[in-house]
N, C-alpha and C positions, 0 to 999 in steps of 0.2 A: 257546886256543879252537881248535876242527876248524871247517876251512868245510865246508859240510853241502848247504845250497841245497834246500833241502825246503819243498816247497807245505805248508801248513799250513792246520787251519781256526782259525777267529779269532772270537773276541766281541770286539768294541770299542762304546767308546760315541763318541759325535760332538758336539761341543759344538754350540751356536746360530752361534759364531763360526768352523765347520767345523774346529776344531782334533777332531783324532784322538787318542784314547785308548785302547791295548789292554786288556782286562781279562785275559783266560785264552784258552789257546791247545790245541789238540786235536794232538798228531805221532803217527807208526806209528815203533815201534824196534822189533828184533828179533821182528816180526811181534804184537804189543800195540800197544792202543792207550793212549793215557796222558794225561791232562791237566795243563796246569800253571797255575800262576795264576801274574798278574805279581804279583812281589812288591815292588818298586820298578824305575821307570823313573828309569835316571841320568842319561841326555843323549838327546835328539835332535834329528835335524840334519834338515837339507831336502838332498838331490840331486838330480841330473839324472842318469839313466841311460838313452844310446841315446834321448835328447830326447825322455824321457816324467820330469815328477815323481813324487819317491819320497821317504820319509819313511824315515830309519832309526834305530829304535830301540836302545839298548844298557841290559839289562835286567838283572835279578837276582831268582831264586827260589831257593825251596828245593823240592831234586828229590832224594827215596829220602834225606832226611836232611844233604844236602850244600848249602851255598850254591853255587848255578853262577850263572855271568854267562853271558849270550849276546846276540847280535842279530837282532831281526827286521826285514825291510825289508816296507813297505807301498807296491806299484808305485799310482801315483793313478789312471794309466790304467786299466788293468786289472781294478783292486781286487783284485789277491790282494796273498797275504800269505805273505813266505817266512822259513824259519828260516835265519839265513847262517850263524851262527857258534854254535856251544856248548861 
């Protein structure tokens, strides 16, 4: 996986018990735009980054035919939402 660190946009849902769930994510490559849907979430973890919660996800879809794995992290501060790894 390349680390990447790209703001992304995000649809997620939100349960009643504030757990986070991404659904599909909007990135810019080679000047396109592309969408991906999550195809399974396989682990995520809770951190602390720079003493703000962060939620990091380690994902898998299918992109142009390929399974890729990647990771998004969701800063809790902030609300955004980045691509770290693909």
């Amino acid at each position: 996986m390349k680390s990447r660190n790209q703001q992304i946009d995000m649809i997620s849902w939100t349960s009643k018990e504030g757990i986070v769930t991404p659904v599909r994510f909007r990135m810019e490559e080679d000047g396109e735009t592309i969408v991906i849907k999550i195809g399974h979430i396989i682990r995520t973890d809770k951190n602390m980054f720079a003493g703000t919660p962060t939620l990091i996800f380690r994902c898998s879809s299918v992109i142009g035919g390929i399974e890729k794995l990647y990771e998004l992290t969701y800063n809790c501060g902030n609300q955004q939402w980045l691509l770290k790894k693909i």
